[in-house]
VMD Tcl script that builds the backbone (N, CA, C; Angstrom):
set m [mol new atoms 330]
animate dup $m
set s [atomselect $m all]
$s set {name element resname resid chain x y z} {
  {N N UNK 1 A 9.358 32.022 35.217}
  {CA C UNK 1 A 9.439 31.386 33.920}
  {C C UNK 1 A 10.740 30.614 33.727}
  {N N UNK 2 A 11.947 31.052 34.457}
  {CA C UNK 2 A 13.095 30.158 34.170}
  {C C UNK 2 A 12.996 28.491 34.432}
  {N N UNK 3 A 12.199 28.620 35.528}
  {CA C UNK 3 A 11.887 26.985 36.288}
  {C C UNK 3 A 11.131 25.804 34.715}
  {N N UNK 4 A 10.608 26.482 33.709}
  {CA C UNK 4 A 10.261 26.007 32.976}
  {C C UNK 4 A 11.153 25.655 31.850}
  {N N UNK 5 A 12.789 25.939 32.117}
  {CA C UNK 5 A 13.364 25.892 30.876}
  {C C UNK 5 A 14.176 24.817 31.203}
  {N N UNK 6 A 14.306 24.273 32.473}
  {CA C UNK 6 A 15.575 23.130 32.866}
  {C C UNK 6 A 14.315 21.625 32.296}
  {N N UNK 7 A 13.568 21.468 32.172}
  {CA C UNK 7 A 13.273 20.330 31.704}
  {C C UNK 7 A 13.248 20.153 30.366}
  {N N UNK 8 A 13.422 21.193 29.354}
  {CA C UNK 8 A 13.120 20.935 28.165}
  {C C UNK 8 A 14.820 20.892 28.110}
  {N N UNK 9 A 16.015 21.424 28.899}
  {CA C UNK 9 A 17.034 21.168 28.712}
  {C C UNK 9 A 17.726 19.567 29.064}
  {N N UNK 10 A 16.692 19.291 29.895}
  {CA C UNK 10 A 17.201 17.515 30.329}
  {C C UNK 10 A 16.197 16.757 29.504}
  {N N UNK 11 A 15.245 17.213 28.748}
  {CA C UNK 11 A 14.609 16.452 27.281}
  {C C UNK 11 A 15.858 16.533 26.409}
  {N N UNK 12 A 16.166 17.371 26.042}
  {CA C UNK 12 A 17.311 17.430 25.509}
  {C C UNK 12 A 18.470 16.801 25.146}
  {N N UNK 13 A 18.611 16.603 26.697}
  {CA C UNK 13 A 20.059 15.728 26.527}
  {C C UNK 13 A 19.783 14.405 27.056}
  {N N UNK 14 A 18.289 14.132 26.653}
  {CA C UNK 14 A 17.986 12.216 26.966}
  {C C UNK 14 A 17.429 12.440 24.978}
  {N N UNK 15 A 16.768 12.757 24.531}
  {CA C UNK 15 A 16.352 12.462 23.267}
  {C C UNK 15 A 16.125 14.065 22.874}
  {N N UNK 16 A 16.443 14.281 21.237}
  {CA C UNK 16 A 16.385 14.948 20.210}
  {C C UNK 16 A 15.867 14.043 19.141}
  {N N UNK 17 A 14.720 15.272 18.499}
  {CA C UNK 17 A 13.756 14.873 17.170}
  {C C UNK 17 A 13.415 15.724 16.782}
  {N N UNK 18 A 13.695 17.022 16.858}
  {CA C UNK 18 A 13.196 18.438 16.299}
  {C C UNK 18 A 13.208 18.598 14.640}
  {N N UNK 19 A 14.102 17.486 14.368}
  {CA C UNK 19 A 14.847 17.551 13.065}
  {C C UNK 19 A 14.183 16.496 12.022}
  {N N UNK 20 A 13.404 15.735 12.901}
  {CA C UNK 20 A 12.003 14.488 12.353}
  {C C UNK 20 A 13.173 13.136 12.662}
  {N N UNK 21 A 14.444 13.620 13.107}
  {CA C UNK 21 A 15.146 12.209 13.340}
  {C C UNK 21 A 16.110 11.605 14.672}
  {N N UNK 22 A 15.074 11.134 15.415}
  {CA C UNK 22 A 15.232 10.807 16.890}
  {C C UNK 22 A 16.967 10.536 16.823}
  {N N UNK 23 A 17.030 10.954 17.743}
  {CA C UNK 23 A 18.780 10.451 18.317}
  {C C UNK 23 A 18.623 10.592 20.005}
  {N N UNK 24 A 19.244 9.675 20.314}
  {CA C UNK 24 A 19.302 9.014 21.919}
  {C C UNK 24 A 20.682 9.456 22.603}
  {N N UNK 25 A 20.071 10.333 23.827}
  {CA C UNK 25 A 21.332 10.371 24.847}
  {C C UNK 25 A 22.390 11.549 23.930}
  {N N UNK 26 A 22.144 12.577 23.289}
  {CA C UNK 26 A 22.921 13.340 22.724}
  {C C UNK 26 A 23.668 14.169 23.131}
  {N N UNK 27 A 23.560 14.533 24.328}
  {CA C UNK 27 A 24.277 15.285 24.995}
  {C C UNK 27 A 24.085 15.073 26.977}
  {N N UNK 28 A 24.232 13.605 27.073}
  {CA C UNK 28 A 24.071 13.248 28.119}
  {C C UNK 28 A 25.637 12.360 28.276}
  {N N UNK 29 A 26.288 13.142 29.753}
  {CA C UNK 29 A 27.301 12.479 30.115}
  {C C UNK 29 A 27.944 10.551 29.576}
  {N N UNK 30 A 28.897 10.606 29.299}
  {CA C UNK 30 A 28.761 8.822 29.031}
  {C C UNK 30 A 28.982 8.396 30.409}
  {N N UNK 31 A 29.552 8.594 31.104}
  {CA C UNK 31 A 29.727 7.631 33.007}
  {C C UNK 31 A 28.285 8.206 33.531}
  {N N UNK 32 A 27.647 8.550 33.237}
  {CA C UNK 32 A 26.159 8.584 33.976}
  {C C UNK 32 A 25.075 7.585 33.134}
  {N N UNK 33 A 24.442 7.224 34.389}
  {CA C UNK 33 A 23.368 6.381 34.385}
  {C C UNK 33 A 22.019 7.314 33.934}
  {N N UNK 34 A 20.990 6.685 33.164}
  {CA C UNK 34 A 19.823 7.611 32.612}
  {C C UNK 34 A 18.734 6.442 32.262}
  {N N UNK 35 A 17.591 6.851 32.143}
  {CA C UNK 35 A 16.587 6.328 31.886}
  {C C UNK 35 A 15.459 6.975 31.479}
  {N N UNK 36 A 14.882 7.167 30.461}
  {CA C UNK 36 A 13.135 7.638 30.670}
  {C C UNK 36 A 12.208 6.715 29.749}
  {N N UNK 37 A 10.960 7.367 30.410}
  {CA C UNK 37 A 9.910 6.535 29.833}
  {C C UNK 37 A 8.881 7.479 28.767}
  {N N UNK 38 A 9.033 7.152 27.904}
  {CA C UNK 38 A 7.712 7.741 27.325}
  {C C UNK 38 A 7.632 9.845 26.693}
  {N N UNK 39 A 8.996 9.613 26.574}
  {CA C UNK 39 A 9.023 11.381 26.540}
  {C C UNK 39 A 8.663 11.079 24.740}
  {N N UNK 40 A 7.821 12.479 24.837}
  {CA C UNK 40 A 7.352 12.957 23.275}
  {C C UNK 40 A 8.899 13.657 21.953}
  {N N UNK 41 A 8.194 12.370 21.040}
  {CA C UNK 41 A 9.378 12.526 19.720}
  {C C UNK 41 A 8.436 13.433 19.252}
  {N N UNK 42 A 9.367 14.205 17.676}
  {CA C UNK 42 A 8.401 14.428 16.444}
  {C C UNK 42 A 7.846 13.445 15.953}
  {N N UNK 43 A 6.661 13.850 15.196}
  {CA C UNK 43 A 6.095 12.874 13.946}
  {C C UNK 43 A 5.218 11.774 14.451}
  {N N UNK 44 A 4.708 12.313 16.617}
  {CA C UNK 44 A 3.921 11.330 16.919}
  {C C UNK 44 A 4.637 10.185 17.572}
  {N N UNK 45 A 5.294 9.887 18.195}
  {CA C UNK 45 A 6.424 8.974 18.539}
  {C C UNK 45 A 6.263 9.300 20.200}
  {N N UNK 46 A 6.578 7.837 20.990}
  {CA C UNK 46 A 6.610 8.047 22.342}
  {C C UNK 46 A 7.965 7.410 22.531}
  {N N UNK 47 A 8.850 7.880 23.523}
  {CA C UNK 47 A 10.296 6.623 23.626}
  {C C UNK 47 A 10.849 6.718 24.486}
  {N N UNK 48 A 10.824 5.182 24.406}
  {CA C UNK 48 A 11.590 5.180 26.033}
  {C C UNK 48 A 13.311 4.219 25.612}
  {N N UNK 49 A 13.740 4.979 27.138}
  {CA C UNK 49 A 15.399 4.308 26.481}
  {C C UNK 49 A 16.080 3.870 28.242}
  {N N UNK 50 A 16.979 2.849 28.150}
  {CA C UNK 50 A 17.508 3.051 29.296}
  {C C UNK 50 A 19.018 3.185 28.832}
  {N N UNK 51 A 19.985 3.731 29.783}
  {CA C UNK 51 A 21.483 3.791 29.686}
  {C C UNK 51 A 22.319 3.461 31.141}
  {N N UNK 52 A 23.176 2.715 31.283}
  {CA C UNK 52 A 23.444 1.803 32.296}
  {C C UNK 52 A 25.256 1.412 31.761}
  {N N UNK 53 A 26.092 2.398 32.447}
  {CA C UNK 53 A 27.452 1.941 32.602}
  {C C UNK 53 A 28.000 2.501 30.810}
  {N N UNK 54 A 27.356 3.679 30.561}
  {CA C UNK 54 A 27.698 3.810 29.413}
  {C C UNK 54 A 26.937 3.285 27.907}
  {N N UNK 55 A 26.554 2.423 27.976}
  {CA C UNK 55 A 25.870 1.274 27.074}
  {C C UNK 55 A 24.738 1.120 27.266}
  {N N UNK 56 A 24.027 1.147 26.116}
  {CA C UNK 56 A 22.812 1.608 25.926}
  {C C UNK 56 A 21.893 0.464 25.850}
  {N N UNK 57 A 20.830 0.122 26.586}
  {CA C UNK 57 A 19.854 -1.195 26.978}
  {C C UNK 57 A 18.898 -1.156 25.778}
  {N N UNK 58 A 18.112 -1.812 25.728}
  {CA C UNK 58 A 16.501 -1.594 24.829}
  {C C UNK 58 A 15.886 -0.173 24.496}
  {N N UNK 59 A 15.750 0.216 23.396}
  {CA C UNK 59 A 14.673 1.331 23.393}
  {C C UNK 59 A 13.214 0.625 23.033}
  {N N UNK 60 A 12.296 1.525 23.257}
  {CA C UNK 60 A 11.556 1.072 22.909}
  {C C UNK 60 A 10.136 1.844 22.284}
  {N N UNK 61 A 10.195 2.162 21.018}
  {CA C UNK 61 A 9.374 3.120 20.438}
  {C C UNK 61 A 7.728 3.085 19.768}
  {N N UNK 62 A 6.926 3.678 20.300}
  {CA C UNK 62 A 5.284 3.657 20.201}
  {C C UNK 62 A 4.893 4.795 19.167}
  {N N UNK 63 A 4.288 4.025 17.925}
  {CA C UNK 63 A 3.539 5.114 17.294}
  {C C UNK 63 A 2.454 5.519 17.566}
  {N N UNK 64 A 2.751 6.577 17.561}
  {CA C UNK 64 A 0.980 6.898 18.204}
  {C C UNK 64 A -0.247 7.373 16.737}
  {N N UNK 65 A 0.494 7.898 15.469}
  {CA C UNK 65 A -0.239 7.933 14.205}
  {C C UNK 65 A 0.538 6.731 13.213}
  {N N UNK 66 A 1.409 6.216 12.970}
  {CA C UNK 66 A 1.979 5.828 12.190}
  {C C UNK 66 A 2.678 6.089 10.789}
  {N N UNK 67 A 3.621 7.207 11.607}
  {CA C UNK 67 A 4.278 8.075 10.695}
  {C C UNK 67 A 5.515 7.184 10.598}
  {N N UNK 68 A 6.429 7.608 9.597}
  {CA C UNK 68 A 7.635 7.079 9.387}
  {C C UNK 68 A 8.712 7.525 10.628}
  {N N UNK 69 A 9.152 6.322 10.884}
  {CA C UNK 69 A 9.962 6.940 12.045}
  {C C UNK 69 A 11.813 6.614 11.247}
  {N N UNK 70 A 12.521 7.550 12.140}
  {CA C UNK 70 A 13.794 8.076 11.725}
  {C C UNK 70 A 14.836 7.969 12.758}
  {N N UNK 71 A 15.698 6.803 13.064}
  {CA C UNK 71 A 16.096 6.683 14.274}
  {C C UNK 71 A 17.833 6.738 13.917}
  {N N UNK 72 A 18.572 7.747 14.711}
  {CA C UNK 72 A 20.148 7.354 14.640}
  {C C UNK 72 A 20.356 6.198 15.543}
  {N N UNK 73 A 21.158 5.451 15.024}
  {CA C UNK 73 A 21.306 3.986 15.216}
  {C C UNK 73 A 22.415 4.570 16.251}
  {N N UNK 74 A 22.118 4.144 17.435}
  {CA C UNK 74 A 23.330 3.936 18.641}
  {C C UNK 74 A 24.065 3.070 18.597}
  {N N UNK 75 A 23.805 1.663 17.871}
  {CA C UNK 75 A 24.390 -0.042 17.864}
  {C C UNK 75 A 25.360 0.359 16.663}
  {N N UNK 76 A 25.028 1.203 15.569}
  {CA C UNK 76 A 25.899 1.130 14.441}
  {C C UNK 76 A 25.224 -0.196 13.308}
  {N N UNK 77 A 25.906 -0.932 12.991}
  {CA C UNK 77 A 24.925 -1.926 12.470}
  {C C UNK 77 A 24.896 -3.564 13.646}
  {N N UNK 78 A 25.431 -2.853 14.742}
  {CA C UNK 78 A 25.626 -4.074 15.820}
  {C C UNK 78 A 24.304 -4.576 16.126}
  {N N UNK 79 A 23.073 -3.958 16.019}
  {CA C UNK 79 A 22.109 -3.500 16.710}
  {C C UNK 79 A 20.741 -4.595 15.983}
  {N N UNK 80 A 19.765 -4.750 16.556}
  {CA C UNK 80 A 18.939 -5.391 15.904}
  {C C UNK 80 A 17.369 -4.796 16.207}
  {N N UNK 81 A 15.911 -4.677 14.963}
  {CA C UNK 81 A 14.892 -4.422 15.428}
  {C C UNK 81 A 14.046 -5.488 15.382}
  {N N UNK 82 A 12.860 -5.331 16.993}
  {CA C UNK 82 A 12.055 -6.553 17.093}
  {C C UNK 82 A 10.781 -5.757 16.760}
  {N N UNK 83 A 9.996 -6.497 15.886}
  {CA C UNK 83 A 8.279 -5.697 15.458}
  {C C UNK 83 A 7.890 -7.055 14.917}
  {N N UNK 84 A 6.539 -6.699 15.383}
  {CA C UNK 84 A 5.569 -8.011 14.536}
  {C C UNK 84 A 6.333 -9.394 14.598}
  {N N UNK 85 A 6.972 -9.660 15.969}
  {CA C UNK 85 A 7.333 -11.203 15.442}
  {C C UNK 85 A 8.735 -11.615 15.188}
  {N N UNK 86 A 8.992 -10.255 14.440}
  {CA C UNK 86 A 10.222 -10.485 13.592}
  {C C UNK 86 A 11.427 -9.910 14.200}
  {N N UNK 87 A 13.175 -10.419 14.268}
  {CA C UNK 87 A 14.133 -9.703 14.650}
  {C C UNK 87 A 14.726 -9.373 13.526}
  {N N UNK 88 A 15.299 -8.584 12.959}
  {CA C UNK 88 A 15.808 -8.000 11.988}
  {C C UNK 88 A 16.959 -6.699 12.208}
  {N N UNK 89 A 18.091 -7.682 11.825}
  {CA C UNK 89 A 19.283 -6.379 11.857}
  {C C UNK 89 A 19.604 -5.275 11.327}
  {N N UNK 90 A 20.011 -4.500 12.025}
  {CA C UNK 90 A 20.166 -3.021 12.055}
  {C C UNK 90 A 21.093 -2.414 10.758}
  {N N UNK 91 A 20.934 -2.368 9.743}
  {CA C UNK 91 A 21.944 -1.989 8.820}
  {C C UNK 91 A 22.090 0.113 8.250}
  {N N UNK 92 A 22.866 0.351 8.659}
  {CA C UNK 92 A 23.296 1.336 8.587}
  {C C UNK 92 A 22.931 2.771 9.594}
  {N N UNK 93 A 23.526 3.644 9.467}
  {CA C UNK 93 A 23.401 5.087 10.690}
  {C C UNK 93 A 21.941 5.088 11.120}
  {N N UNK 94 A 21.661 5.475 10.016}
  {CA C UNK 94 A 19.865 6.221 10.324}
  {C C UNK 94 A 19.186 5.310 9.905}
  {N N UNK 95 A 18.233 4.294 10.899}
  {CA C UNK 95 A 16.895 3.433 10.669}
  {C C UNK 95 A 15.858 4.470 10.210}
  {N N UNK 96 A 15.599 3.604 9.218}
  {CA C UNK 96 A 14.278 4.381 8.619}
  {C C UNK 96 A 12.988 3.419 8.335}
  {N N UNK 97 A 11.727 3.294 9.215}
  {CA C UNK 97 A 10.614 2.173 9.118}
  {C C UNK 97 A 9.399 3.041 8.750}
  {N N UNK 98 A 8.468 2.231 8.280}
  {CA C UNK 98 A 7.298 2.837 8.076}
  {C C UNK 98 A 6.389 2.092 9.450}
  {N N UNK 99 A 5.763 2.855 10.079}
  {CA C UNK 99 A 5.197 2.538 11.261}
  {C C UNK 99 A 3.788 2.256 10.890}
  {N N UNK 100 A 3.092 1.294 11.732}
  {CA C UNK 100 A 1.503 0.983 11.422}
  {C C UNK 100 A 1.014 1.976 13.274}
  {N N UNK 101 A -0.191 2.508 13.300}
  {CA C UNK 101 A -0.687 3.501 14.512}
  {C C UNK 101 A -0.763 2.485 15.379}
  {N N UNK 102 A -0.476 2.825 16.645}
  {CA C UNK 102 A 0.071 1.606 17.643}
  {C C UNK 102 A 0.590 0.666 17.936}
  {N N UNK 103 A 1.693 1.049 16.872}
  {CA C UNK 103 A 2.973 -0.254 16.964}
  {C C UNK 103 A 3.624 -0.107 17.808}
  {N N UNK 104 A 4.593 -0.639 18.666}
  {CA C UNK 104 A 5.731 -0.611 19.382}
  {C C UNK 104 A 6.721 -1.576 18.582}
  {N N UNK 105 A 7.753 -0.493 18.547}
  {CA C UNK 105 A 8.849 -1.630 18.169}
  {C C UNK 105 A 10.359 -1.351 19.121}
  {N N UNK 106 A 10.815 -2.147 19.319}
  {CA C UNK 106 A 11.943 -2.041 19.771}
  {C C UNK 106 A 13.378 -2.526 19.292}
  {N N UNK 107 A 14.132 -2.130 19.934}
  {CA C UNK 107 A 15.352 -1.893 19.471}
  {C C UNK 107 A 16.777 -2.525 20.255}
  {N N UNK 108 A 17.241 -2.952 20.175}
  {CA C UNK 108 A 18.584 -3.426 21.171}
  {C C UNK 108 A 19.744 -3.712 20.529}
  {N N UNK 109 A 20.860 -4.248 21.097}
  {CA C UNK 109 A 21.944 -4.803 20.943}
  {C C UNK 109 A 22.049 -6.408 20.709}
  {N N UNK 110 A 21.369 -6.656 21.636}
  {CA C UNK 110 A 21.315 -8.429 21.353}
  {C C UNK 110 A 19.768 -8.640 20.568}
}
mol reanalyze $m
mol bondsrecalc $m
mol representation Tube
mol addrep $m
């Protein structure tokens, strides 16, 4: 049974949502390189993130019901979201969107 506890510890330290409010890379080294695809948020949420030299690339988040999603902003308000078309900057800690069921939206720096 121990062999089953090191992956929910490296879920862990790539994404936390236990709390209904995703945060990225929380307890993952900053000089290490990371990536995943598709690991399960709360509230129905799929996400993927890459991290590369410290600095954090595109996320990119899938509703799978279209619940409100709850994201700690890694960019700060540097950051910008792309959905439907639209780019729209990142203003303050915690993004808060109302999701439509099979949206993807994503997220970046530029």
């Amino acid at each position: 049974f121990e062999n089953f506890a090191l992956p929910a510890v490296i879920n862990e330290c790539l994404l936390q949502s236990y709390n209904g409010t995703i945060t990225l890379f929380p307890n993952w080294p900053a000089d290490k390189d990371a990536s995943f695809s598709t690991l399960r948020a709360a509230n129905a949420f799929l996400v993927s993130a890459t991290k590369t030299n410290g600095k954090l690339g595109s996320v990119k988040i899938y509703s799978e019901k279209g619940n409100t999603l709850r994201l700690v902003s890694p960019w700060g308000n540097n950051g910008y979201i792309f959905r439907q078309g639209k780019k729209t900057r990142i203003t303050g800690k915690i993004i808060t969107l109302p999701t439509s069921k099979g949206e993807t939206i994503v997220f970046s720096a530029e």
